[in-house]
N, C-alpha and C positions, 0 to 999 in steps of 0.2 A: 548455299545459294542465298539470295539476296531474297528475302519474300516480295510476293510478286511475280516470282517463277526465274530468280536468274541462280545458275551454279555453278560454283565459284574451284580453281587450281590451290595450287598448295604451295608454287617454286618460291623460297623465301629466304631471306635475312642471313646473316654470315655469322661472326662467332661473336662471344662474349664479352663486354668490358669488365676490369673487375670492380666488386665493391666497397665505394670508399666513402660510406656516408655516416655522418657520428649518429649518438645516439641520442635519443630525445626520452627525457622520463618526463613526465608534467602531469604531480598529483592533484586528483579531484577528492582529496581525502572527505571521507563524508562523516556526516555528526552523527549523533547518537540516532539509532534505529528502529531505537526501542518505544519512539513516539505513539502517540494515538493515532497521529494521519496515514492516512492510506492513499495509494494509486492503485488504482482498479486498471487490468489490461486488458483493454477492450480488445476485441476481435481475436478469443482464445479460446472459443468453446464450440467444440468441432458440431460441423449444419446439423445430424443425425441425434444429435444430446439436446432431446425433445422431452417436453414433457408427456407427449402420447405413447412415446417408445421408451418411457422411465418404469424402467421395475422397479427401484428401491435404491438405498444408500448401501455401497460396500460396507465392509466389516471393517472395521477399523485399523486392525492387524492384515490387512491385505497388502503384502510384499508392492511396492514401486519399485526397481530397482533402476540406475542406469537414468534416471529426471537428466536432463541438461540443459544447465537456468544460461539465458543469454545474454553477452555480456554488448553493451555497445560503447563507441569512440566520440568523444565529443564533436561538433563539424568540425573546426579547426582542423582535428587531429584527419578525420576522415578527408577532409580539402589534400592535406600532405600527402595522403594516401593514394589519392586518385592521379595527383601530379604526379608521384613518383611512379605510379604503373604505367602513366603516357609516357614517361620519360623513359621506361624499360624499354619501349618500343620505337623510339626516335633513335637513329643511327648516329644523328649530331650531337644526342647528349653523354656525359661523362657516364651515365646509368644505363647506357642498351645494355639488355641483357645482362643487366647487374642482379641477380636473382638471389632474394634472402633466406636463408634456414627459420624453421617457422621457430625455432628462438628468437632470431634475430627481428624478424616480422612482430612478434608480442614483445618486445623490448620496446621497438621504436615506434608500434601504431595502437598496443594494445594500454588497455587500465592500467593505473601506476601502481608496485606493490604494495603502497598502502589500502588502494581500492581495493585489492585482490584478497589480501589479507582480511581486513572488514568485513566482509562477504562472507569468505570464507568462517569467520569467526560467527555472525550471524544466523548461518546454517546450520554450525557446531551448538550453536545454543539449544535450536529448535529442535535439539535429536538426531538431526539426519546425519549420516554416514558420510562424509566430504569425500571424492575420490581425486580430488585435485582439480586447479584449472588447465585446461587444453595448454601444451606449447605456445601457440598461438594466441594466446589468450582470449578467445572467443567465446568459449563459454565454461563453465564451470559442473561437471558431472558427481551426483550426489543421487544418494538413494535411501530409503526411507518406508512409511507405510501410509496410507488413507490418511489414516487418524492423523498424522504429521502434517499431511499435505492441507489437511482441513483448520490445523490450526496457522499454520505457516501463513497460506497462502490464499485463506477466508474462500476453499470451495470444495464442496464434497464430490467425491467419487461415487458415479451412480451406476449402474448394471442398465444396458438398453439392449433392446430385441430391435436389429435391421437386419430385414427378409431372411427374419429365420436364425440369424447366429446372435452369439452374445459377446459384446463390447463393453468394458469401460471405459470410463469418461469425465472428465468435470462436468458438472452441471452448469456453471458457471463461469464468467473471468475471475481467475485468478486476482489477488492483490497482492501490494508487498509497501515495507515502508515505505511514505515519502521521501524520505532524506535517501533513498538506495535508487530513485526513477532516474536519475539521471546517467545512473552506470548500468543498472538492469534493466533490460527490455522485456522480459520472462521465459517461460519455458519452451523451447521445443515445441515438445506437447505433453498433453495428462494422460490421453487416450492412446487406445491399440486398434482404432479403425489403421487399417493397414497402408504403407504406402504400396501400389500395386505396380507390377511387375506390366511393361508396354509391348506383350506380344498379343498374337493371336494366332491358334492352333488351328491349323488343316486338318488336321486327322493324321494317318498312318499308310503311306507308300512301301512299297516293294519294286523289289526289279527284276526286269523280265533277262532270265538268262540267256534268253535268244538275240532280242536284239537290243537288251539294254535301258531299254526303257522304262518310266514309271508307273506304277499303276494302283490307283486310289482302291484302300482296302478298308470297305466300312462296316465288315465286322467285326475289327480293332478300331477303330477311330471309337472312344470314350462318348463324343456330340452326336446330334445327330447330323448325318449324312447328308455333306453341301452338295456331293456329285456320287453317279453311278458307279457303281462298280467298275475299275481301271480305265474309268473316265476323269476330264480334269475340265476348269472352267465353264462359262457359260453355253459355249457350243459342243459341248460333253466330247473333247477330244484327247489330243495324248497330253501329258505333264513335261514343260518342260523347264525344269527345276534350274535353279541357280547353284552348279557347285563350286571349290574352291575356284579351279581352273576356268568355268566359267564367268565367275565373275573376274579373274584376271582378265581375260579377253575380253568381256564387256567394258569393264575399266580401262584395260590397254596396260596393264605393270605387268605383262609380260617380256617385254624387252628389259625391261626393269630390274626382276629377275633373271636374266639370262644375259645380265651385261658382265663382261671380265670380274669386274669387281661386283659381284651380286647386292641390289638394294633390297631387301627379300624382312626390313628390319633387325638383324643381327644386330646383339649388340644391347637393346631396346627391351624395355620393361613397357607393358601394358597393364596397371589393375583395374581388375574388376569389382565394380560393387553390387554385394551379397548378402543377402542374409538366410541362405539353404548348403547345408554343405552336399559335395557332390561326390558323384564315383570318379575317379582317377580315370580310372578305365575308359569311358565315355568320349571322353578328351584323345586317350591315344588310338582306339576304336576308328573314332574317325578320323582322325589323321588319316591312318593304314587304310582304310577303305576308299578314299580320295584319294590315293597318290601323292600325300605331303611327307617331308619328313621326320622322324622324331624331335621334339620340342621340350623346351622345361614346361612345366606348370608346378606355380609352386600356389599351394592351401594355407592361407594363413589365419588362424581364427584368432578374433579380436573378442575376448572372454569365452565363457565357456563354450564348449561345440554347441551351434545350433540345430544340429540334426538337419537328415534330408527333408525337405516341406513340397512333396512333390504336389497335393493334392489343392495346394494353393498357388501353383505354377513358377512358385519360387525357385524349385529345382529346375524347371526347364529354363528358366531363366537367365539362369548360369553357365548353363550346358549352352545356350544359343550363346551367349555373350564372349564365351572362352573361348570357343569352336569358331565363332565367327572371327573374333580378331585375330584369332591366330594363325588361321585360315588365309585373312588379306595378305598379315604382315607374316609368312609361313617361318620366318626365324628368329621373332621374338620370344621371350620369355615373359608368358602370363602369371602374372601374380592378383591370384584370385582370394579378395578379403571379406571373411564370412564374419558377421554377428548375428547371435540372438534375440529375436525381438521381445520386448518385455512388456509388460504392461500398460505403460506409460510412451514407450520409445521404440521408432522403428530401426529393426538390425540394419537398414540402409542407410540410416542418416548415421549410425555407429560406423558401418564401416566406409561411407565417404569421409568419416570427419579422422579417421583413425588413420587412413590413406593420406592425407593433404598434411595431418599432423605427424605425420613420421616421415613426410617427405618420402614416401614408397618408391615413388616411379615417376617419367616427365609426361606420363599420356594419363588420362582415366578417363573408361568408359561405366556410364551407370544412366543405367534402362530403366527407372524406375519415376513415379511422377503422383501427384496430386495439384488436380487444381487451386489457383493461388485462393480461391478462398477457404479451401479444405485447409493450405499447408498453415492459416493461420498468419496474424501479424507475427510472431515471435518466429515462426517457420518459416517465414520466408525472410525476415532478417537472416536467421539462422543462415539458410543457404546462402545468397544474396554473399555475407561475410566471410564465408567457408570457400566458396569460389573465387572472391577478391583475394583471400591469402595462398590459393593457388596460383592465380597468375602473378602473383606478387615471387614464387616461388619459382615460376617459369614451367609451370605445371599447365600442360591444356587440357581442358574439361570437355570432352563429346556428351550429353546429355540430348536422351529422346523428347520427342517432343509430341509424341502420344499418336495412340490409333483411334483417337474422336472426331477427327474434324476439326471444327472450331467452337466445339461443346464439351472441351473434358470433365468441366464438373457432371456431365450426362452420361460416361463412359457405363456401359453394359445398361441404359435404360433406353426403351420404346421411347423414338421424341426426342426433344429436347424442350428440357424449361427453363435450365438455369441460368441462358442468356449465352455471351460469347465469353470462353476461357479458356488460359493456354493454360500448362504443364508450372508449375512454382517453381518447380528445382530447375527447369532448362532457363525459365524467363529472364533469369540474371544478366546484367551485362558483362559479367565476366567467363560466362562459358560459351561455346560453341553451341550452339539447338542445331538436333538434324532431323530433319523431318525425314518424308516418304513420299518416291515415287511406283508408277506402275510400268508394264513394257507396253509401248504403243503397237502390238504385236499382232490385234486378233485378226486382222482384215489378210496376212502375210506371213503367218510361223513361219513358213518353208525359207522364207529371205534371210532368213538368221537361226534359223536353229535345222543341225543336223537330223536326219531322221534316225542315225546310229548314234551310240555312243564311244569315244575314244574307252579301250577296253581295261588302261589302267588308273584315268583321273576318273572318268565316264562323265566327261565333259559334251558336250554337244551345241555350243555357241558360237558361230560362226564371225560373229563381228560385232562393234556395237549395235543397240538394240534401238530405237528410238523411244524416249516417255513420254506419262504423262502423267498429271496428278492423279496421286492414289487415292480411289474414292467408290467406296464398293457402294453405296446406297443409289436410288433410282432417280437422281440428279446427275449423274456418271451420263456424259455427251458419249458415250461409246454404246453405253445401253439402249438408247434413243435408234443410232446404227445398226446395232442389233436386232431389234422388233422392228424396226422402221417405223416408230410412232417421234414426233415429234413434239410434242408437249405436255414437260416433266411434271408439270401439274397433276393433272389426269393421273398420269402415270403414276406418281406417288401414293392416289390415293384408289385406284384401281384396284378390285382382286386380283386379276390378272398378273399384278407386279407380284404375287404370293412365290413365284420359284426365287423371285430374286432372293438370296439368301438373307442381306441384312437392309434390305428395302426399310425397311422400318427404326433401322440405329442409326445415331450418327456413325458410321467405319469408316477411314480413311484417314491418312497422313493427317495430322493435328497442327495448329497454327494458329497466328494471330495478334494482334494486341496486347501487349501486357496491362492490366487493369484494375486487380484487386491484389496490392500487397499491404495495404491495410483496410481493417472495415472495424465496424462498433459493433456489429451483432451477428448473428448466421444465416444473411441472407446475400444476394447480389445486390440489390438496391443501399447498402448498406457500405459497399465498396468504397474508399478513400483512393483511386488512382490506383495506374504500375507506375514502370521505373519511366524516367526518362529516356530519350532517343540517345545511346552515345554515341558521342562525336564518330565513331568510324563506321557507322552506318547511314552510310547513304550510295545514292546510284538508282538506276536504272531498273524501275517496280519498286521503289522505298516508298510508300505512303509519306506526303508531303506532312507529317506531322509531328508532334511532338514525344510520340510512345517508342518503346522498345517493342520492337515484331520479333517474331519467330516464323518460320525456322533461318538457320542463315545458313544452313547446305541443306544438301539433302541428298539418296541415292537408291536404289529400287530397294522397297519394302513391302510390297503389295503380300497378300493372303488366297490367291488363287484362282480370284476371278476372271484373269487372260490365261489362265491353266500355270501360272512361273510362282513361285516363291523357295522359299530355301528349305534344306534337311536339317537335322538335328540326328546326333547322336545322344535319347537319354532312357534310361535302362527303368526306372523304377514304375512307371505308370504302363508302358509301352514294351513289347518285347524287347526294345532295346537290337542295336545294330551288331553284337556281340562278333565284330572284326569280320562283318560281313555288311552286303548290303540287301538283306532279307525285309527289315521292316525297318524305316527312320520315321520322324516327324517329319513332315512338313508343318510349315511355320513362316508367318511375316511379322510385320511391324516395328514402328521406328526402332524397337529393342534388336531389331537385324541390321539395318543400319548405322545404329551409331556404334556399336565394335566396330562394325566393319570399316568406317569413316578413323577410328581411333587407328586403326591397323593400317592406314592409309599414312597417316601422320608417323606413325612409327620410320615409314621410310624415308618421309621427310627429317624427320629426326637423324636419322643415320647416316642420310645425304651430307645435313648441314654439320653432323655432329657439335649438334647444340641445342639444348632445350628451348621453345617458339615463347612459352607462355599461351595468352590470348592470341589466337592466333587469328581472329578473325581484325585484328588492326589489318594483317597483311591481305587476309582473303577478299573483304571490300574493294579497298586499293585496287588490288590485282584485278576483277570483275572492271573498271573504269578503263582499262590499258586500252589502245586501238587496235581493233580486230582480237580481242582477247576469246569473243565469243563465239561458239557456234550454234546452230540453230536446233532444232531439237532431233533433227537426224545425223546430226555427227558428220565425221567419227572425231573422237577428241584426240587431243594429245600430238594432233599433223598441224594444222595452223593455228589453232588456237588453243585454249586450254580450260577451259568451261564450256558448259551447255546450258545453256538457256532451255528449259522446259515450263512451258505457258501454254497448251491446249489440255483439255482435259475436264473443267470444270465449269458446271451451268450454274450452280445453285450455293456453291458451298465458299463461303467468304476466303479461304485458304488455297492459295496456289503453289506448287512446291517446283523442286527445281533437281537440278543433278549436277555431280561434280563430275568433269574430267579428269582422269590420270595425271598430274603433271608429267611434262618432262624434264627431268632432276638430273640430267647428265649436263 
């Protein structure tokens, strides 16, 4: 969807040209490094690396392993870059879908190997471990200890207590020669504050073996208790869950699948990024308890195993993400890419860069986010260039776009203070952001959802559903309906609003402005700008201005408040579904919809039998066609092929939107 509330089809582009363009080296070879002068990199010392919350200086001998210093392109080189990605996607030029091997991609847009060399050799002085530069040549991964990093790169590693756990950290920006600023950007990051995983847990359902249906069990649900016992949503009634088949028929790919030649994704790789390895099981679990049929999933760890990290949602996060794309696109093959997170480096940003740089697969989905001023100036370069060499690859990137609103840097705090911010990894203009909707359901379950379940999908979806922006807090225009009070004011700040469950966070589908990918110090007032509007966003709800917005689709992701959100098969915290359907998770948030948007695309893939790239050049476009839309009660997929979803929200600057099923025949 287009923010603003428009959501956008998928039918697109035809096949490949091949690639015939020379090579470009052009050295920035740099002088000696060993200078007095320094470049201090401002905006690299993560908000929480306070002095209040400073224990002390690490030990000096404390392992960094897995640093990833970033590498940047001169404008020139980057201007070449950006033309030749418009030109992948222009039908009339020599380059549609001339898509590079991320060799070829650092050959012709990355540092020259004398820079690289240089670098490299600079690092080797200072002790550190060189592990190579990326294919790509993006950034260069090196590892090391404190004491290294404090002589390197003028900033000590310090131990800080936030709410209760223990992180390292820089204390400060990093510096590095002057004569190396103009090829290094700097690191990644120093610290292990986490990148976090964008769901949010229900609790634990069962099913009635009478007639099928779900029923909230909150003497396993780990939180406490959003609803009653074998109650669901705000008017404590039955659950009515999104399963595989469900969501086909919401969506409409079931014709799809059940066309002579099935679009079902065969054929088609999806990775996921990870950093929790998972049960095997879980994966075929549900399958077999849904009525899908056996699938690949293949486990690929990128360094050593990172273990399962169920108790930091890492593990369900996997398990939602694999389950879910595999689920839409029910005969793809999931290739799920684990790393270990280190001291220094999150296993996510290992394994998205590990996936783009091995050319893995043409789809990736990755649920995982920090606000652009958590992710840092070098972080969000970092990403920002990682996703440019995807689309450069013909790789499309689904990234969530958070369960905050439009406060991610507030995610799990009472409030908001940090101002408006989106998601750093999704904000890029070279990925797809999908945000979340809700079902516009409560006033009318019966008009769409069976009271039985089908007894081998256990499906109960009658047609599509109509949305709305997902927005669990007590600005939700549905809530208002509900008590029959009309003004959110009051309401907000009312005891009475105490059952609503997250009255008081920001919850719901995340969006907005891109705004801080650079700043000078750890606050928002400190903020340097986001990206620019690119050229293929515009239309119908585009804020007439200059910024890149989020999200640009979107598809139900809600958390239970109209009693719907999705299951999960995951064994380690939860009794786990063990090839039954006795206890699953319920679970929402963009990290449900964007698999499930990536498993979408997988069919478009197999349609066109061709990698899209960025694929939102086409998805805008497409949103402009006449009569392309339809309004927010459907049904898609008969005259038009998007749905426009704009009711929903009173208070919350973020409106989201829903895609239609294309029709691909």
């Amino acid at each position: 969807m287009v923010f603003g509330g428009r959501g956008l089809s998928l039918a697109f582009l035809l096949i490949a040209s091949s690639y015939a363009q020379s090579e470009r080296v052009v050295s920035t070879r740099l002088p000696n490094v060993d200078g007095p002068n320094l470049a201090f990199l401002s905006g690299n010392t993560y908000r929480f690396a306070t002095r209040e919350l400073d224990r002390g200086a690490a030990p000096a001998k404390l392992l960094l392993n897995r640093m990833l210093l970033v590498l940047k392109r001169n404008p020139e080189r980057e201007s070449d870059l950006n033309k030749f990605i418009d030109d992948q996607q222009q039908k009339s030029s020599p380059n549609y879908h001339a898509w590079l091997s991320p060799e070829r991609f650092g050959q012709q847009f990355g540092p020259s190997d004398q820079d690289i060399k240089m670098i490299t050799s600079w690092l080797t002085t200072q002790g550190f471990q060189v592990h190579g530069p990326s294919k790509g040549r993006t950034v260069i991964e090196f590892s090391g200890n404190a004491g290294q990093v404090m002589e390197a790169f003028h900033t000590e590693i310090h131990k800080y207590i936030v709410n209760g756990e223990e992180h390292w950290a820089n204390s400060s920006d990093p510096a590095i020669p002057s004569a190396m600023a103009s090829v290094v950007a700097g690191i990644v990051s120093l610290h292990n504050f986490p990148r976090k995983p964008l769901h949010r847990v229900v609790g634990v359902f069962s099913q009635d073996g009478e007639s099928g249906r779900y029923r909230f069990l909150p003497s396993l649900s780990p939180e406490a208790p959003l609803f009653s016992a074998g109650e669901c949503g705000l008017e404590g009634g039955e659950c009515n869950v999104v399963t595989p088949y469900d969501f086909a028929t919401i969506y409409n790919s079931i014709p799809l699948w059940n066309a002579g030649t099935p679009i079902d994704g065969t054929g088609q790789t999806i990775a996921i990024v990870s950093q929790s390895d998972v049960y095997p099981q879980d994966f075929s679990n549900f399958r077999a308890d849904f009525g899908l049929p056996p699938a690949t999933l293949n486990i690929i760890y990128d360094g050593p195993p990172a273990g399962k990290r169920p108790s930091q949602g890492d593990e369900m996060e996997t398990d939602l993400d694999m389950e879910l794309a595999g689920s839409v696109a029910k005969g793809a093959t999931i290739d799920v890419v684990v790393s270990e997170s280190t001291d220094t480096t999150a296993g996510a940003d290992l394994s998205a860069l590990y996936i783009v740089d091995n050319n893995l697969a043409p789809i990736i989905s990755d649920s995982y986010g920090a606000c652009e001023l958590d992710m840092g100036t070098a972080g969000n370069l970092f990403y920002n260039q990682l996703w440019q060499q995807a689309a450069a690859q013909g790789i499309t990137v689904f990234v969530s776009t958070g369960d905050s609103g439009s406060a991610v840097c507030d995610r799990g705090n009472e409030g908001a203070s940090q101002g408006l911010s989106v998601n750093g990894i999704s904000s890029t203009p070279y990925n797809i952001a999908v945000g979340g909707t809700d079902f516009d359901d409560l006033q009318d379950p019966l008009t769409y959802w069976s009271t039985t379940n089908n007894p081998v999908t256990h499906a109960s979806a009658l047609s599509y559903i109509p949305e709305r922006s997902w927005n669990d807090t007590c600005t939700n225009g549905e809530f208002f309906s509900f008590t029959g009070d009309k003004d959110p004011e009051s309401d907000c700040n009312d005891s009475k609003s105490a059952f609503w469950p997250n009255y008081l966070y920001p919850v719901g589908g995340s969006g907005g402005a891109s705004n801080c990918i650079t700043s000078t110090d750890q606050t928002v007032s400190s903020c340097g700008g986001g990206y620019a509007k690119p050229s293929w966003q515009t239309g119908l709800g585009v804020p007439l201005d200059d910024a890149r917005y989020v999200p640009d689709v979107s598809l139900f992701a809600a958390d239970g408040l109209n009693a719907s959100f999705y299951l999960v098969c995951e064994t380690d915290i939860y009794e786990g579904c063990q090839g039954t359907i006795y206890s699953m998770v319920g679970i929402g948030g963009t990290s449900a919809s964007t698999p499930a948007f990536a498993g979408i695309m997988a069919m478009v893939n197999q349609k066109t039998q061709s990698r899209q790239g960025n694929a939102n050049y086409v998805f805008y476009p497409l949103a402009a066609q006449p009569g392309a839309s339809c309004n927010s009660s459907g049904p898609p997929g008969s005259s038009c092929i998007f749905n426009d979803v704009t009711v929903g929200t009173i208070a919350m600057p973020c409106v989201t939107g829903s895609m239609g099923m294309p029709t691909l025949a």
